[in-house]
C-alpha positions as CSV (number, residue, x, y, z in Angstrom):
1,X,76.4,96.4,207.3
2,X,78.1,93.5,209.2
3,X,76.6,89.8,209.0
4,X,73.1,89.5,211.1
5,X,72.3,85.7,212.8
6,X,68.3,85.0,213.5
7,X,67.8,84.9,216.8
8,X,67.2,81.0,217.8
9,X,63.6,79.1,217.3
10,X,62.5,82.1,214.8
11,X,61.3,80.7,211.6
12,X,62.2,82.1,208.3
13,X,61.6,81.8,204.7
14,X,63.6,83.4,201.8
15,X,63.4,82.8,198.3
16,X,67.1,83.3,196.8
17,X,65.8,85.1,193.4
18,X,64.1,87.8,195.1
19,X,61.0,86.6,194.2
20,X,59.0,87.6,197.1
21,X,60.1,89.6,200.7
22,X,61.8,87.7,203.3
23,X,59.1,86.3,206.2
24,X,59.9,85.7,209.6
25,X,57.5,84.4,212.3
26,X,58.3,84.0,215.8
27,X,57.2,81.1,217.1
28,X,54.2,81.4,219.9
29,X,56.6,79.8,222.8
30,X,60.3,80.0,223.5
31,X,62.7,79.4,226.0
32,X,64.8,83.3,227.2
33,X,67.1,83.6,229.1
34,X,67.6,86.3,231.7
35,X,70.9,87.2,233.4
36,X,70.1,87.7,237.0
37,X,72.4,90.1,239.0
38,X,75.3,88.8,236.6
39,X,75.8,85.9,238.7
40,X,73.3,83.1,237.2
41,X,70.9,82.8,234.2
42,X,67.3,81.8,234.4
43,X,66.0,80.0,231.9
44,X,61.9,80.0,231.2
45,X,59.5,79.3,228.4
46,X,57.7,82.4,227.3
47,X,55.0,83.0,225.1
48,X,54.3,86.6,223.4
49,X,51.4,87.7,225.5
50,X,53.0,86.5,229.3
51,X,52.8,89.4,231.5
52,X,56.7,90.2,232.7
53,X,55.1,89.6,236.1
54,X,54.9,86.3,235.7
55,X,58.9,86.2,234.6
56,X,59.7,88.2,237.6
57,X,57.7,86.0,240.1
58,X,59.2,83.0,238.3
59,X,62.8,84.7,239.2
60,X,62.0,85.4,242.6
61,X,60.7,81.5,243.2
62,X,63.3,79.7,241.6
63,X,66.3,81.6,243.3
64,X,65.1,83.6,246.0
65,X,62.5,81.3,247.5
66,X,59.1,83.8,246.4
67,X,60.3,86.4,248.9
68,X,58.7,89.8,248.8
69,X,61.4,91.0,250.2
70,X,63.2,91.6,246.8
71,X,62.6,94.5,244.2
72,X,62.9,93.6,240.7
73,X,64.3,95.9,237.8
74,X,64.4,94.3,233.9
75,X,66.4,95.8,230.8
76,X,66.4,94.7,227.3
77,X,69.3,95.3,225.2
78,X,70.3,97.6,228.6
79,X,67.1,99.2,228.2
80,X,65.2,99.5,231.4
81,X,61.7,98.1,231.2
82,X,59.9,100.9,233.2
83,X,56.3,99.6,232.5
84,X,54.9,96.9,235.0
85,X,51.8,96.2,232.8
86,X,54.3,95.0,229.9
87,X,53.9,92.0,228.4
88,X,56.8,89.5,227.0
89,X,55.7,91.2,223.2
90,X,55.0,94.2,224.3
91,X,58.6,94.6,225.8
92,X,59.7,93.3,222.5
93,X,61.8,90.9,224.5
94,X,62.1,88.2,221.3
95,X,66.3,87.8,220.7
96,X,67.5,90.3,223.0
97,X,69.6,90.3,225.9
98,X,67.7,90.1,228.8
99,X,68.6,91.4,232.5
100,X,67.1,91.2,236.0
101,X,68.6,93.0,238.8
102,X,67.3,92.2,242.0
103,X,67.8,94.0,245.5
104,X,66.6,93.8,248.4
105,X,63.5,96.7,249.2
C-alpha cells in the first residue's frame, strides 16, 4: 500500500503504541474546491448537510451571472452525482476531487 495524506482541515488523533484505533473527525465546515468545465476553480465553504443545490446555484452566480440558462452535471472522484436531493455528506464529497460541467440547456 503506497503512502496516504489526510485530506486538509480533517482532524486526527493516533496514539503511536497502538494503544487505541486511529480517530478522525471531519470538521463541520470546509472550504472545496470544484473544477468548473476545466477552465476555473470555485472555491466555497461547505458544511456536511448543505444540499449540492446550493453549491450548484453558488456556481452558476458567481461565474455565470444566476442564469437558468445552464444545466449543471457534478462528479466525485469522476463519479457522476446522479441524485439532485444529495447533500455535501451524503455525496461523500469530503477530500475528493470535485467536478462541475456546465452547458448550456
Amino acid at each position: 500500500v503506497g503512502p496516504r495524506s489526510v485530506p486538509p482541515g480533517m482532524d486526527v488523533k493516533t496514539f503511536l503504541d497502538g494503544s487505541s484505533p486511529t480517530i478522525a473527525r471531519i470538521p463541520p465546515e470546509w472550504r472545496i474546491q470544484v473544477d468548473v468545465n476545466g477552465d476555473c476553480y470555485h472555491r466555497m465553504d461547505v458544511t456536511r448537510d448543505m444540499p449540492l443545490q446550493d453549491i450548484v446555484n453558488d456556481i452558476l452566480q458567481e461565474r455565470f451571472k444566476g442564469s437558468d440558462d445552464y444545466v449543471v452535471t457534478m462528479k466525485a472522484d469522476g463519479v457522476q452525482i446522479d441524485d439532485p436531493d444529495s447533500t455535501v455528506e451524503s455525496a461523500a464529497l469530503f477530500g475528493k476531487k470535485i467536478y462541475a460541467k456546465v452547458e448550456k440547456s
